[in-house]
C-alpha positions in Angstrom: -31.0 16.4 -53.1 -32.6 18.7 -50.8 -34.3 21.9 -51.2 -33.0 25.1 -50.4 -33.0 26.4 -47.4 -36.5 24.8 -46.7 -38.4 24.6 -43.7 -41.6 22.2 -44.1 -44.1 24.6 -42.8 -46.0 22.6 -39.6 -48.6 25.0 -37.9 -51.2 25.7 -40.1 -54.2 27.5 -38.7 -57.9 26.1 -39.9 -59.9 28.6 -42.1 -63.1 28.7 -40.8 -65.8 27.9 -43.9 -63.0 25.2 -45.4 -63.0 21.5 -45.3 -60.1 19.2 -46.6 -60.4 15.9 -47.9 -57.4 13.8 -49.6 -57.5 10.0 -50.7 -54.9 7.9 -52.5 -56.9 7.1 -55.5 -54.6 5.8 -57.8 -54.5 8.3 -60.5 -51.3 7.1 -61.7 -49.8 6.1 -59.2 -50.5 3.2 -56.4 -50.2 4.2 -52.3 -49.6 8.2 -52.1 -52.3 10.7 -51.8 -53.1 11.8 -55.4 -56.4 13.5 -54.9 -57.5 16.7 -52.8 -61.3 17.8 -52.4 -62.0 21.6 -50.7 -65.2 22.1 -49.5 -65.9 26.1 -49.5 -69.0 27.6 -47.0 -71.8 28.8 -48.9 -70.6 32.6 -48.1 -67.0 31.6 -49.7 -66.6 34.2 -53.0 -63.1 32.6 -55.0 -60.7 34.5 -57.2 -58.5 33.0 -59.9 -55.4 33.6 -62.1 -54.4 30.9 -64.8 -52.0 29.9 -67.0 -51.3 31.7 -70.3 -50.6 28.9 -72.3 -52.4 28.2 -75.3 -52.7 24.4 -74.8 -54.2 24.8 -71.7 -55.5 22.2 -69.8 -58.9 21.1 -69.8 -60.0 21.7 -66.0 -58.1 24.8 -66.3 -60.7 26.0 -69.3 -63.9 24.5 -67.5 -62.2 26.1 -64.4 -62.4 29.7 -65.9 -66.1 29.1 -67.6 -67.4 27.9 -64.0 -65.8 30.3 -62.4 -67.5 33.4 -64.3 -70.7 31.5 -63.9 -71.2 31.0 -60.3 -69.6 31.0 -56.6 -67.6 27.4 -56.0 -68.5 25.0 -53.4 -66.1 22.5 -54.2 -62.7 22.5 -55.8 -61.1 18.7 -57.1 -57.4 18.4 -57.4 -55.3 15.5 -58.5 -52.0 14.7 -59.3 -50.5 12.7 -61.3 -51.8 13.1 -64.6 -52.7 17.2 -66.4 -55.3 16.2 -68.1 -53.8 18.1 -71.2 -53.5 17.7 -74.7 -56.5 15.1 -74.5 -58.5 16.8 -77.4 -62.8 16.7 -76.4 -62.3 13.3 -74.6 -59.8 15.2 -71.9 -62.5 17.6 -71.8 -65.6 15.5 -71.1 -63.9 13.7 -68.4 -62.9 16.7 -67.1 -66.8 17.7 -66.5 -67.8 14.4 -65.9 -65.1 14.4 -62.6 -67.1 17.6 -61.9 -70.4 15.8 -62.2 -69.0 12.9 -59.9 -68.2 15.4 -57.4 -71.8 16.9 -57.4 -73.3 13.6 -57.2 -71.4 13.0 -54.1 -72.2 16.5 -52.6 -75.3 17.4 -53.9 -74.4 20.6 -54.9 -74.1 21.4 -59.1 -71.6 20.3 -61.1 -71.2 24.2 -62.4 -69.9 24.6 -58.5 -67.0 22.0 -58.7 -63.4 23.8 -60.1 -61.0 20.8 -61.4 -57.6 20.9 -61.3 -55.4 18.3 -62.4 -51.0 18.4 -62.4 -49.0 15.3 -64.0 -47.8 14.2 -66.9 -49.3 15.8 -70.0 -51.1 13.8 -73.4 -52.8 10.8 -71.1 -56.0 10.4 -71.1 -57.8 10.2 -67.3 -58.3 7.1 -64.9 -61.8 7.5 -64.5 -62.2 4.6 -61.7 -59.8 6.3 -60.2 -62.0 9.6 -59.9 -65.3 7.5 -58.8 -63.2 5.6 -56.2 -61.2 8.6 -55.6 -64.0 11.2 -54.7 -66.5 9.7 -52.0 -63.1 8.6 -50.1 -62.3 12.1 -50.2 -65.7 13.2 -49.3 -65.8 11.2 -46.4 -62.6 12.7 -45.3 -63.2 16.4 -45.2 -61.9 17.5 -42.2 -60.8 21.8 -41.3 -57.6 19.9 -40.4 -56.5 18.6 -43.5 -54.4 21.4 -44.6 -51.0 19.5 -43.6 -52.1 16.4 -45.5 -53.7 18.7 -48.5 -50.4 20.3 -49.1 -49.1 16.8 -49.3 -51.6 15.4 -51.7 -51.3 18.0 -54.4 -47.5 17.3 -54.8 -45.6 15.8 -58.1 -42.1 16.3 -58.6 -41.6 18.3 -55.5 -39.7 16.6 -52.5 -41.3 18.7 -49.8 -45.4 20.0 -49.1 -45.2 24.0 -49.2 -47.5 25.8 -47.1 -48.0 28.5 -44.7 -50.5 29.9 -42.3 -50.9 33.0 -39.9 -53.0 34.7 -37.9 -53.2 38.7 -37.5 -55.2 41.2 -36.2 -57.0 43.9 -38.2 -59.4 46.1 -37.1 -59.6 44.2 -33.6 -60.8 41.5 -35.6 -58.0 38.3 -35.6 -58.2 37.3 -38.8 -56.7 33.9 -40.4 -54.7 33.3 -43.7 -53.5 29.8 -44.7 -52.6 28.6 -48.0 -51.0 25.7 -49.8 -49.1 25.1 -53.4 -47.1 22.7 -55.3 -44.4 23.1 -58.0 -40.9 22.3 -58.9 -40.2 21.9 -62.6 -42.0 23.6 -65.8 -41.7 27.0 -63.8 -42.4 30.2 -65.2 -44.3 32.9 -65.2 -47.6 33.0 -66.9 -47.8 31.1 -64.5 -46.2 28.1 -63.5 -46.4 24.0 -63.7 -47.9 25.3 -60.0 -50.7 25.6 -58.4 -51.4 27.6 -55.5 -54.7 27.9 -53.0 -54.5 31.0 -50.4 -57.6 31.1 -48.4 -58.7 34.0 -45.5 -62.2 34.2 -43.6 -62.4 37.5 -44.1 -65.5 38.7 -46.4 -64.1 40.4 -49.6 -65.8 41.8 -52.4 -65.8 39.7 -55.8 -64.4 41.9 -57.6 -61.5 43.2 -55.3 -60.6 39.6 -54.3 -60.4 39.4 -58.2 -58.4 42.1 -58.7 -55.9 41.7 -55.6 -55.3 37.8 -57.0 -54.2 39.2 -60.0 -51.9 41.8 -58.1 -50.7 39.5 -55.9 -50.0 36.6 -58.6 -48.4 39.1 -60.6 -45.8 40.0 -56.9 -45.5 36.4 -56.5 -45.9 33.2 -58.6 -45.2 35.4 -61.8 -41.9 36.3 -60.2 -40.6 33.0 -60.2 -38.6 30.7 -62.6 -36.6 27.7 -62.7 -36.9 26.7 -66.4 -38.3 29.1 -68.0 -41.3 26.8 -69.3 -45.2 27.8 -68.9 -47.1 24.8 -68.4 -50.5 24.4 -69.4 -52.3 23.8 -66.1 -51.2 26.7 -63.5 -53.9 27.7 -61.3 -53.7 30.4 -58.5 -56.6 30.7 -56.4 -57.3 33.1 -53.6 -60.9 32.4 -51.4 -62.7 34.6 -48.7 -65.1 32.7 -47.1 -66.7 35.6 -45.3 -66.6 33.8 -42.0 -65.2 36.3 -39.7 -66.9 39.9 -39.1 -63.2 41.5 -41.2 -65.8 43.0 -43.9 -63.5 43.9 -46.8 -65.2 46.1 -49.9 -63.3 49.6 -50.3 -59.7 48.3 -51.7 -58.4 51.6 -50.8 -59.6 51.0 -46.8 -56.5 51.1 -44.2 -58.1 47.7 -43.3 -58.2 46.1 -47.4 -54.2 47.1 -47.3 -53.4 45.4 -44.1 -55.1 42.4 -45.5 -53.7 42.9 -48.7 -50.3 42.8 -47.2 -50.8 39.8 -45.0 -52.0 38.0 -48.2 -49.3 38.8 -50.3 -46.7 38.2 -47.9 -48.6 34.5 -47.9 -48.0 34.6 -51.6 -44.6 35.1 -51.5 -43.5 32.5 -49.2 -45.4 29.7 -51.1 -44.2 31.4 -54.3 -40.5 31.2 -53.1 -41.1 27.7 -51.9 -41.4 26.3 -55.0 -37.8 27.9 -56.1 -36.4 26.4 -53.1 -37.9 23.0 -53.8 -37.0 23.9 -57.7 -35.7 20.5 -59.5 -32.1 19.9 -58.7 -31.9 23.3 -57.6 -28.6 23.8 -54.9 -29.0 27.7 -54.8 -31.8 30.0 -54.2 -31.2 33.2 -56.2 -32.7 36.9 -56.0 -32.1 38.6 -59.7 -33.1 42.4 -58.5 -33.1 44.9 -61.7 -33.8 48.4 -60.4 -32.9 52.1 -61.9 -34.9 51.3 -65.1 -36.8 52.8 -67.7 -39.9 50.6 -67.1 -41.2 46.9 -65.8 -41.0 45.8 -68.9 -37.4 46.8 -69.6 -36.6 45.7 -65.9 -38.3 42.3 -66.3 -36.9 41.7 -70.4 -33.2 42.2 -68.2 -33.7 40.3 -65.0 -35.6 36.8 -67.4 -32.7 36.8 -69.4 -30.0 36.5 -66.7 -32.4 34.3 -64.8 -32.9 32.0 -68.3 -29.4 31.7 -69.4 -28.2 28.0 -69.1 -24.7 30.1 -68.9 -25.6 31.7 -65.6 -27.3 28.9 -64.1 -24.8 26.6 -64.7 -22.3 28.9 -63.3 -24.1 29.2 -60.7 -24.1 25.5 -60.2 -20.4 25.0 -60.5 -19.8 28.1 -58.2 -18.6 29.7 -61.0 -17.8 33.3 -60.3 -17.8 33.7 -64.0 -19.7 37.2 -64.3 -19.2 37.5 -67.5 -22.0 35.5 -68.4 -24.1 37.8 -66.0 -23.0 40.7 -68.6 -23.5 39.4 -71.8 -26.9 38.3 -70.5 -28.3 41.9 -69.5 -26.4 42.9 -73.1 -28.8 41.1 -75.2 -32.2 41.6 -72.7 -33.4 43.7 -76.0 -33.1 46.9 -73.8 -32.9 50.0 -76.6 -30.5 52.7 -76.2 -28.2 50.9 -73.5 -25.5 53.3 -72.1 -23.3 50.9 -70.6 -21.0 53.2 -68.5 -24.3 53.5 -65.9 -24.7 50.2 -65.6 -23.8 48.6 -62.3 -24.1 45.0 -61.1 -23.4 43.3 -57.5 -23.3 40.1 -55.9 -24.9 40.6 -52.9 -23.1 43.8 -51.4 -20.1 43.4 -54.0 -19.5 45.3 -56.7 -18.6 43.2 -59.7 -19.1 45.9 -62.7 -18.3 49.7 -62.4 -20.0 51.8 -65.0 -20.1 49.2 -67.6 -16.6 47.6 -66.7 -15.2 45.3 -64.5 -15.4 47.5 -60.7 -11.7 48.1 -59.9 -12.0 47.1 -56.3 -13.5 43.6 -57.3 -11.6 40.4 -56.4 -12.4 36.7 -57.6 -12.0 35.4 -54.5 -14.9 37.8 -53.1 -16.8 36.5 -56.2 -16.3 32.8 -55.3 -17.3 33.4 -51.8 -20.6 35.3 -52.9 -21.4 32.2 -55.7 -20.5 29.9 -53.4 -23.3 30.3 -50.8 -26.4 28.6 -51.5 -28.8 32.2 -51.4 -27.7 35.4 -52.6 -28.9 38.2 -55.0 -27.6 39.5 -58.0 -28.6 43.4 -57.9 -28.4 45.3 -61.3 -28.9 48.9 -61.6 -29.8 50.2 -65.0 -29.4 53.8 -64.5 -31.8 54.7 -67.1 -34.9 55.7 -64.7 -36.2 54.9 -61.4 -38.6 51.5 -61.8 -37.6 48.2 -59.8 -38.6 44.5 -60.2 -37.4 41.5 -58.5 -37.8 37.6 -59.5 -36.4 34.7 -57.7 -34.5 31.7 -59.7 -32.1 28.7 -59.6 -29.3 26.9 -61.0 -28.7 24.2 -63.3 -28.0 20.7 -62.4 -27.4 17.5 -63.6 -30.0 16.7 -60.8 -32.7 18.8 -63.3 -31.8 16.8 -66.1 -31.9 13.5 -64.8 -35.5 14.2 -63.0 -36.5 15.3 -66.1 -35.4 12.5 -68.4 -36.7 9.5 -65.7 -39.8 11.7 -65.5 -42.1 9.2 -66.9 -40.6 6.0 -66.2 
């Protein structure tokens, strides 16, 4: 099964102050790239989001603690195995993957980030990180990106990435980033990890801040499954290569950049939904017209979580119905259901809380039975708007998920 209206991104653009290296060292699995090393330019300042899950992973907590501690020269990724729910032997080979990787480099080990995606409660290979690490060393390269996006993979079926270059301030500035993901997706964050990178020099703390925004426009918008895993990482790196000098967020040059970057986001976010497990259909759930983001989010999860709508939306199922009773019990207070309005695409399927007298099943059937489309709710309670991008239901997802680790 093929993703959704997927294009394997080709053209990447180097990022000056960023070196790629990727090796196939057998993490858990024999003749695939399974580990990624980023080398970051001294001037390189690194931003972070993680995953809210209280069993998070143990690179994910020595992440955060090195993180706060000092500016990254080196950030490890493997797949194949999370690294979580390994209790204090997880976490000391954790650090000691970070220690490998500073006796290779020479820098600390407090300046390696680990990340680690696979199959959670197994302890680590640790041959397979002192193999693993000089061969990726050895193969840094600015050019890696295509191979990087690659290497960091799991259950997805394509690399996601995407690169461009634009021009701000006269100054042509590049942004390239890569992420993986296709199961265990949901906000807060994801069973995803994501690395965006620019050569523009930005201020710790607005990079900070702006990967938190942009996180929050993004990979916090998506869900297949509606599971939070317990290693999603999100980072977002200025290597201060290029003479773009970002430090006033509110700058009309920090907005253009800001843009660029989230538009970045969005397309590796959306990748992962397109590449979702077993997904056939690539869906926009737009709430708008509420009270707040809260109630607009609380609506738009629960019509995206339903296993009623999802596998409607398999079957091509104009069953709207399920859409209804869904936004019914979102937990939204005070509901007056005559304002409420819902479309499919650009037709109207519910008229002030009742079925819209103009709509036909057949124009349902057409609009569920393309493989991208939008369901639009309006509220009418206020004038707030959020947006989130799902999938269906499969028997494709179930079987992945069941063979997962055999």
């Amino acid at each position: 099964m093929m993703a959704v209206n997927f294009e394997v991104f080709k053209d990447f653009c180097a990022v000056d102050g960023i070196e790629l290296g990727i090796t196939q060292a057998g993490v858990r699995y024999q003749n695939r790239d399974d580990m990624v090393l980023i080398q970051l330019a001294e001037t390189a300042v690194t931003a972070g989001v993680f995953t809210l899950n209280a069993f998070c992973a143990a690179p994910v907590t020595i992440c955060k603690d090195h993180l706060a501690k000092t500016n990254p020269r080196y950030l490890l990724i493997n797949t194949g195995n999370a690294n979580a729910g390994t209790g204090p032997d997880g976490y000391q080979n954790a650090i000691d993957s970070c220690k490998l990787v500073a006796q290779t480099t020479g820098c600390s080990a407090e300046q390696v980030l680990p990340f680690s995606t696979g199959v959670i409660g197994e302890p680590l290979d640790m041959t397979a990180f002192e193999r693993g690490i000089p061969a990726a060393f050895s193969d840094l390269s600015r050019d890696n990106w295509e191979r990087a996006a690659s290497g960091i993979m799991t259950t997805d079926t394509l690399p996601k990435g995407f690169s461009t270059q634009c021009e701000i301030s006269g100054v042509m500035t590049t942004i390239t980033g890569i992420s993986k993901g296709a199961g265990m997706i949901m906000p807060n964050m994801a069973t995803m990890l994501g690395f965006i990178a620019t050569d523009a020099s930005v201020d710790k703390s607005v990079l900070q801040t702006w990967c938190k925004q942009l996180a929050d426009a993004s990979f916090n918008r998506i869900t297949i499954d509606g599971d939070t895993s317990t290693n999603d990482s999100c980072m977002l790196i200025a290597t201060g290569k290029s003479p773009l000098v970002i430090s006033d967020a509110d700058s009309a040059e920090a907005q253009q950049l800001f843009s660029e970057l989230k538009n970045a986001f969005q397309v590796l976010a959306q990748a992962i939904v397109r590449d979702g497990e077993g997904a056939t259909k690539f869906v926009t759930v737009e709430v708008s017209t509420a009270a707040s983001h809260k109630e607009a989010l609380d609506v738009a999860y629960t019509v995206a979580h339903s296993p009623l709508v999802k596998t409607a939306l398999f079957a091509s199922d104009a069953n709207w119905g399920r859409i209804l009773a869904a936004i019914g019990r979102s937990g939204v207070e005070n509901f007056d259901l005559e304002k409420v309005q819902i479309f499919l695409d650009d037709v109207q399927i519910v008229e002030n809380g009742g079925r819209c007298v103009s709509y036909t099943e057949e124009a349902g059937s057409a609009i569920f039975a393309k493989s991208e489309f939008a369901i639009r709710i309006q509220l009418g309670r206020g004038d707030i708007e959020e947006t989130l991008w799902t999938t269906d239901l499969s028997h494709e997802y179930v079987s992945i998920n069941a063979d997962y680790r055999s």
